[in-house]
matplotlib code that plots the C-alpha trace (Angstrom):
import matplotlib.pyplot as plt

x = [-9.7, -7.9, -8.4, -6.7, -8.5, -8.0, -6.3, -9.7, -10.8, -7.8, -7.6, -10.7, -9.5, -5.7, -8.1, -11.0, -9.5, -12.5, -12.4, -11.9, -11.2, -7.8, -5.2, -1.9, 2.1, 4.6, 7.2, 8.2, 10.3, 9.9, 7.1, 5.2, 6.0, 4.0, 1.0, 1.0, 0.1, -2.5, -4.0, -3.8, -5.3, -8.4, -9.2, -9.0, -11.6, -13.9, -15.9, -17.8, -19.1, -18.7, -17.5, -14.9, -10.6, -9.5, -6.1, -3.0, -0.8, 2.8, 4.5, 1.4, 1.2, -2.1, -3.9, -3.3, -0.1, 2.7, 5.4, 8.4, 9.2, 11.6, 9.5, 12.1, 12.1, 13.2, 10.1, 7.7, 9.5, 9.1, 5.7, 4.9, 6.6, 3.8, 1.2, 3.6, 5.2, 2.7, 2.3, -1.2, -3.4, -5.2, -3.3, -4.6, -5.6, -3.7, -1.7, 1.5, 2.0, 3.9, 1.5, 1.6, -0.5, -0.7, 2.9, 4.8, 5.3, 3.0, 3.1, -0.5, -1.5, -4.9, -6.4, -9.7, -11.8, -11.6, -13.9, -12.7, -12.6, -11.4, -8.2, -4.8, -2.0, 0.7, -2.5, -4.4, -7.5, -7.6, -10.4, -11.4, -13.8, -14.2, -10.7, -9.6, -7.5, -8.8, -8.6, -11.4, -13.8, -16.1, -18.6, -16.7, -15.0, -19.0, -20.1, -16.8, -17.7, -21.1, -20.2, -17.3, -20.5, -22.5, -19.2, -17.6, -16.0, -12.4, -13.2, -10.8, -13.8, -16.9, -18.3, -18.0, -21.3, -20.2, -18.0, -19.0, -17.4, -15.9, -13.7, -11.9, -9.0, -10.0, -6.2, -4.4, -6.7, -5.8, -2.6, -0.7, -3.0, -4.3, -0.8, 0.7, -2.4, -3.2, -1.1, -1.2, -3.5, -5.7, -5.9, -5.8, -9.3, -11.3, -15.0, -15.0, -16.7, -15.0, -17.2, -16.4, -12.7, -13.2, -15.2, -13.1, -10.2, -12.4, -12.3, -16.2, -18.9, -20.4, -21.2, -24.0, -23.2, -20.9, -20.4, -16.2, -14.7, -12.3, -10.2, -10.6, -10.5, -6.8, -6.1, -6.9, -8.8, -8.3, -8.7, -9.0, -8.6, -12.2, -14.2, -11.5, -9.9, -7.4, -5.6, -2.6, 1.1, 1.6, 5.6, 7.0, 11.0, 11.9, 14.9, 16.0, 14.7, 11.7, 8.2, 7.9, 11.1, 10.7, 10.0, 11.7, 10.0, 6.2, 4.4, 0.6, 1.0, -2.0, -3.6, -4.4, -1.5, 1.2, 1.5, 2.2, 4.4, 6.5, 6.0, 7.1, 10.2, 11.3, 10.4, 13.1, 15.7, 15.2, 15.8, 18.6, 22.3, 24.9, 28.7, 31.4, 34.7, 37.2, 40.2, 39.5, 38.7, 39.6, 36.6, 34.8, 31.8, 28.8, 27.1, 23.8, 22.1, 19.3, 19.0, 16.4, 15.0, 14.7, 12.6, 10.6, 9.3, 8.8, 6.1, 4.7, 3.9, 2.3, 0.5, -1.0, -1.6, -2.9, -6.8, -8.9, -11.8, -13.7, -10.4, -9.7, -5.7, -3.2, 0.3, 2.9, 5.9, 8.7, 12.4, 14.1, 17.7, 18.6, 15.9, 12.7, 9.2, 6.7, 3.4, 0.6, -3.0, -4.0, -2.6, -1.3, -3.9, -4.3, -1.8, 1.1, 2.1, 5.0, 6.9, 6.6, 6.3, 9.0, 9.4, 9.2, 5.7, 4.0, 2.0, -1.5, -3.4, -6.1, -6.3, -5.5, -6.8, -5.0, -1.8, -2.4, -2.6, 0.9, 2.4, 1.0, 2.5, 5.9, 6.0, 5.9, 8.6, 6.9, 5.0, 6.4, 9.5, 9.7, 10.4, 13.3, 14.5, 14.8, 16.8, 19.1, 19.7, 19.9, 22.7, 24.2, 24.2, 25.5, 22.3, 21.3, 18.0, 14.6, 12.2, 8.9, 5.7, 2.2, -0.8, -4.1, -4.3, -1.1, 2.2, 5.6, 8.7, 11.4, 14.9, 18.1, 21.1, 24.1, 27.4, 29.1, 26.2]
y = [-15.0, -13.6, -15.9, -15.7, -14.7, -17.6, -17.0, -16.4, -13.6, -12.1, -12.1, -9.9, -7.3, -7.2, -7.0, -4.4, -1.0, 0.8, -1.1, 0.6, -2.5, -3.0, -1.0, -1.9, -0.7, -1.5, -1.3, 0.1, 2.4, 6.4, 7.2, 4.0, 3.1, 6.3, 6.1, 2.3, 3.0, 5.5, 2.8, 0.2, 3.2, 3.1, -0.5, -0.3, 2.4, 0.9, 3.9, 2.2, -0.2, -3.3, -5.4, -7.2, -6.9, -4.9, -5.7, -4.0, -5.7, -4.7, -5.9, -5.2, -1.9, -0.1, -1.9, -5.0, -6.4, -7.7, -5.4, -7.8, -6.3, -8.9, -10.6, -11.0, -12.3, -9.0, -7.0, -9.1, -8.7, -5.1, -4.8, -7.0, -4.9, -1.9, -3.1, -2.3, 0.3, 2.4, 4.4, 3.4, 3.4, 1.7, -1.4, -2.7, -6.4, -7.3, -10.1, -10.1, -12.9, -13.9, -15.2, -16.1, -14.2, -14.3, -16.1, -13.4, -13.0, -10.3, -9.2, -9.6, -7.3, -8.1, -5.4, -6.6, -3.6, -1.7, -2.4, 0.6, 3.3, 5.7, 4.4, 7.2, 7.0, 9.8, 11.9, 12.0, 9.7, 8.1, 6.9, 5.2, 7.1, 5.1, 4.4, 6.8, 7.7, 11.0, 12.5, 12.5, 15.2, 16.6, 14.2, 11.2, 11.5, 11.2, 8.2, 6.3, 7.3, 6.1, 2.6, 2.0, 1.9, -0.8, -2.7, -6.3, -4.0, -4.0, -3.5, -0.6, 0.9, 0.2, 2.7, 3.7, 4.8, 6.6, 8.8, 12.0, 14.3, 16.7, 13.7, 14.3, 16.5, 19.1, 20.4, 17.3, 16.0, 19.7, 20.4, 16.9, 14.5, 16.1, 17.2, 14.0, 12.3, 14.3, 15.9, 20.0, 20.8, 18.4, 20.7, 23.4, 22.9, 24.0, 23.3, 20.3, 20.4, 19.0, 16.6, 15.1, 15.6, 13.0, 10.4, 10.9, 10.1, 7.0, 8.4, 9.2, 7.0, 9.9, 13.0, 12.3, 10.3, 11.8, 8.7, 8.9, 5.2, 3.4, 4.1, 7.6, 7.8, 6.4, 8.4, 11.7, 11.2, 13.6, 10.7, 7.7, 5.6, 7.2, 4.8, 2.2, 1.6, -1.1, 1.2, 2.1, 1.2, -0.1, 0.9, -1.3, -1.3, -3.9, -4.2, -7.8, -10.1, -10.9, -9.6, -9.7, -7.8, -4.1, -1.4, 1.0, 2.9, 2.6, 4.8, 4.3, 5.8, 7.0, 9.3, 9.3, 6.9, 10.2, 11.2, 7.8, 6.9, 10.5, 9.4, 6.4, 7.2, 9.2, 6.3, 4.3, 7.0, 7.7, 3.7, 3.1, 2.9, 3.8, 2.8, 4.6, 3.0, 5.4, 2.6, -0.5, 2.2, 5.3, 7.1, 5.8, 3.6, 3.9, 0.6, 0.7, -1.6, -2.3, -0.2, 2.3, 1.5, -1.9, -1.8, 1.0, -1.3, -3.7, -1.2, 0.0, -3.6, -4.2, -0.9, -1.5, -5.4, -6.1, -6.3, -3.7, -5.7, -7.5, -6.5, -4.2, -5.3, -3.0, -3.6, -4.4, -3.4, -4.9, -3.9, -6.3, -6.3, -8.9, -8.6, -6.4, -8.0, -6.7, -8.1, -7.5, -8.4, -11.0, -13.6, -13.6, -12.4, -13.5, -15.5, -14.6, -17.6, -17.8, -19.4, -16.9, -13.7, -11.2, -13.0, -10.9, -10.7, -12.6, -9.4, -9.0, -6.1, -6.6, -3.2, -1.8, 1.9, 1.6, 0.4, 3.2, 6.2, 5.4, 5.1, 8.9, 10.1, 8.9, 5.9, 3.3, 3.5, 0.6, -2.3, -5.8, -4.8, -4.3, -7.4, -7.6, -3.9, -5.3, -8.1, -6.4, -3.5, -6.5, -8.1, -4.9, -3.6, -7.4, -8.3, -12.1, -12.2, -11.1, -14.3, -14.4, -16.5, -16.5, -18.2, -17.2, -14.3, -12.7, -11.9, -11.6, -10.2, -10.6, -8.9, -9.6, -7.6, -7.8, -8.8, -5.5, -4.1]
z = [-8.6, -11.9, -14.7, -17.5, -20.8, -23.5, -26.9, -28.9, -25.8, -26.2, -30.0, -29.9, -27.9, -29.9, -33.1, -31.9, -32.2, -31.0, -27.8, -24.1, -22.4, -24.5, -25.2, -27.3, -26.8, -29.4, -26.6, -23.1, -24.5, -24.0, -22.1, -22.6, -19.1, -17.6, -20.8, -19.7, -15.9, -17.2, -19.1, -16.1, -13.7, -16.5, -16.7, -12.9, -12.5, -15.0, -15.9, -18.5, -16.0, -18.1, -15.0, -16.8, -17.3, -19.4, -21.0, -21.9, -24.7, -25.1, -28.4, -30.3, -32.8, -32.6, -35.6, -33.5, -35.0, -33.9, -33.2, -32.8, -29.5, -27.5, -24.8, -21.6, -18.2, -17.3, -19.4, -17.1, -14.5, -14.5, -15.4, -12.4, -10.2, -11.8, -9.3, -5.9, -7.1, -5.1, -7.7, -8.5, -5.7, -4.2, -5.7, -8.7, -9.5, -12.2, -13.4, -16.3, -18.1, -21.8, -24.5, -27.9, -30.0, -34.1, -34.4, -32.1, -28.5, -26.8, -22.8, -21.9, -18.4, -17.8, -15.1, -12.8, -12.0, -8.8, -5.9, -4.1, -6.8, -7.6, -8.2, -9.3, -10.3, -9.1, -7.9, -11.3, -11.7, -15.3, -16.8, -20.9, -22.9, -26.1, -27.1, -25.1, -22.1, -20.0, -16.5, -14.7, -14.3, -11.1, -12.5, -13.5, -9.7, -8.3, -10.6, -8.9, -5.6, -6.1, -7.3, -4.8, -2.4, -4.2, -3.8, -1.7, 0.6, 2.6, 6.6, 6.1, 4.2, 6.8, 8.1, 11.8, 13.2, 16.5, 14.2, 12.8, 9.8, 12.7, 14.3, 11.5, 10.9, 8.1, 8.7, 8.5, 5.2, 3.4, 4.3, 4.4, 2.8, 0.2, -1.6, -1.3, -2.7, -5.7, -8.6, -8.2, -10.8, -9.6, -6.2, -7.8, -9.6, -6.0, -6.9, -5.0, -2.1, 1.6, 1.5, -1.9, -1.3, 1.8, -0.3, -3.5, -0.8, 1.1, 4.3, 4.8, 3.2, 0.0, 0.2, 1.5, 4.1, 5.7, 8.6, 8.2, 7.6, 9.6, 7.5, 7.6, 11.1, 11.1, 8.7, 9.8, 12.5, 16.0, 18.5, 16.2, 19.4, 20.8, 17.7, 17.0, 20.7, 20.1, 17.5, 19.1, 19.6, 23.2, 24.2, 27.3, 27.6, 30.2, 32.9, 31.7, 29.1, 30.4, 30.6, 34.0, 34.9, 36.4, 33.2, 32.8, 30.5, 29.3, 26.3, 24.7, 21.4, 19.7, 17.0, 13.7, 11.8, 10.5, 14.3, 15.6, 13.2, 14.5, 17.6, 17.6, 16.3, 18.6, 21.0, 18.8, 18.7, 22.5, 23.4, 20.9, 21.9, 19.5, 19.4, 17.3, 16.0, 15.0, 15.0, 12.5, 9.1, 8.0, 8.8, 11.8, 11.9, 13.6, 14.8, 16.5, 19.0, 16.3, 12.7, 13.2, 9.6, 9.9, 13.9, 11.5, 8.7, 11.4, 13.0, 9.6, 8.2, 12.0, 12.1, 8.3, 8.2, 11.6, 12.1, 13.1, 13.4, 16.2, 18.5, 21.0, 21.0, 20.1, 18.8, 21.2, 20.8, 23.8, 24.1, 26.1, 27.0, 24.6, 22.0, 20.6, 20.0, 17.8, 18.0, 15.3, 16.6, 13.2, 11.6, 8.4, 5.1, 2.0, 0.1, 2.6, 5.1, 7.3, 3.7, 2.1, 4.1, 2.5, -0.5, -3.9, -5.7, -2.7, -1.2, 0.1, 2.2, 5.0, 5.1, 0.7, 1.6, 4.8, 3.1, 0.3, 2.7, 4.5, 1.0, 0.9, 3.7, 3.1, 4.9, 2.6, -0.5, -1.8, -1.7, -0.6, 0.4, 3.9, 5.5, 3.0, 4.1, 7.3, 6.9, 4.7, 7.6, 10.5, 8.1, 7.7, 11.4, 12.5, 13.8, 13.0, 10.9, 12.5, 13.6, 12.8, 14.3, 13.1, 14.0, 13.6, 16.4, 15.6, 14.0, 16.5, 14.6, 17.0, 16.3, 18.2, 19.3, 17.4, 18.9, 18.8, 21.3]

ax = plt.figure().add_subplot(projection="3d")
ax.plot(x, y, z, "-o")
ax.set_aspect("equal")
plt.show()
């Protein structure tokens, strides 16, 4: 757990100037809010290898004085919402709180290091040299790599031992991944190897060992389903409203996570009616049985929280006549319980490289907000709020027609 540093630890970082496990901001104003994710990115990578937080102050002036910036609800505010923002990934342990620090108020963000580095944010890698902030080199990239290894790891990050570097997709890792995972220039500097691309990038073990992860496999993986075989969406669309009625339709949808998320989807679109009004407003309406959106997050937050391990189950996904199901093989992680499931701030990740990669491919906006998509599109559409039920082998999401369909 995150502790907070006490007013003499944090003292001696606002007065050591030469530190790299502090850093100091007058205000958020300008670019301070991109120099101040650079700086977060740092601490989280820990290149130094100190093993300790590192901590940003905002309202402090580089000599370590006070600045007199205002303090607000709404300045912590958004500096909280830095770590979902998905802009640094994977997600950094951080915490934001309000302190008072030589007679003035001060915005203390107090950054844990990575265990899954390297950690970027928008596609560049930062790291601290000295009192410095620099992007990381060829070099700097393999001493991350290297201690992510020696690290308490995520299952997303074990290593699969029937897989092999050829399960992967080189095509789908260069042509899709790689540009939504890294800033151009970045790509453009090409004496990495393949090999230290897909470490960099988590989805084999080093460069050495080349043993892809699971995580790698559902990322790019050709037949992810051949190493990890309860990793698909199961598809059953029922004549009634119940399970044992006749089916009318039936799909397994597998692959690596991009092509069943397409798949899927055109799964939703193919099942979903759609009424027009043209009488009650000036232009018509469109009302559909369920919004598409909202049955989407559904399937994302199943597809990147559930477990992987120790499970052969796949998510289920049941249209009814009357309702959907979703059902996500685990309970709920972390901090998250049925009270506070959607609620803002409350997040946690099973699966943080899993959850990283779909923000890559475009299928995540951000962080946390999902469950609240949904009910805002349910509330929208005139559907009544989605259910949920958790226990400890799984999560059901069930969403109800509306009364106009």
């Amino acid at each position: 757990m995150l502790k907070p540093l006490t007013d003499e630890q944090l003292l001696g970082l606002l007065n050591d100037i030469e530190s790299d496990k502090s850093e100091r901001k007058q205000s958020m104003r300008g670019n301070t809010p991109d120099t101040a994710r650079q700086a977060i990115c740092a601490f989280a990578n820990d290149m130094s290898g100190h093993n300790e937080a590192g901590v940003l102050f905002i309202g402090a002036d580089d000599n370590g004085n006070p600045s007199g910036e205002p303090i607000t609800d709404e300045l912590i505010r958004v500096l909280a919402d830095i770590k979902t923002d998905g802009k640094i990934l994977p997600l950094p342990v951080m915490t934001v709180e309000k302190r008072v620090l030589k007679g003035s108020d001060m915005a203390i963000i107090t950054v844990m290091p990575s265990d899954m580095p390297p950690v970027k944010y928008n596609g560049r890698i930062w790291i601290r040299t000295g009192s410095r902030r620099v992007i990381a080199g060829e070099q700097d990239e393999r001493i991350l790599n290297e201690k992510r290894r020696h690290k308490n790891l995520p299952y997303d990050l074990y290593p699969v031992p029937t897989a092999t570097i050829t399960d992967l997709s080189r095509a789908l890792f260069e042509d899709i991944f790689l540009p939504g995972a890294f800033a151009p220039e970045i790509l453009d500097e090409n004496n990495r190897t393949y090999e230290e691309r897909l470490a960099s990038c988590m989805m084999i073990v080093s460069p050495e060992d080349t043993t892809p992860t699971v995580h790698g496999l559902l990322a790019i993986g050709k037949t992810p389903q051949t190493h990890i075989p309860g990793a698909y969406i199961q598809f059953i669309r029922m004549d009634g409203n119940e399970l044992s009625n006749d089916v009318i339709d039936e799909a397994t949808i597998s692959g690596p996570i991009p092509n069943m998320m397409t798949h899927i989807n055109h799964v939703i679109s193919a099942h979903n009616r759609r009424a027009f009004d043209i009488t009650s407003a000036p232009t018509h309406k469109i009302t559909e049985t369920y919004p598409i959106s909202a049955i989407q997050q559904i399937i994302y937050n199943a597809v990147m929280h559930r477990t992987y391990e120790r499970t052969n189950a796949p998510v289920h996904f049941h249209w009814y006549d009357d309702r959907i199901e979703i059902i996500s093989p685990g309970g709920l992680y972390g901090n998250v319980t049925i009270d506070t499931l959607g609620k803002p701030g409350v997040v946690d990740y099973r699966n943080p490289n899993l959850a990283a990669t779909m923000k890559t491919y475009g299928l995540v906006q951000r962080f946390g907000r999902g469950i609240t998509i949904t009910r805002d599109e349910m509330k929208k559409n005139g559907n009544p709020a989605p259910e949920f039920h958790a226990d400890q082998g799984l999560v059901k999401c069930t969403m109800r027609k509306g009364s106009a369909l």
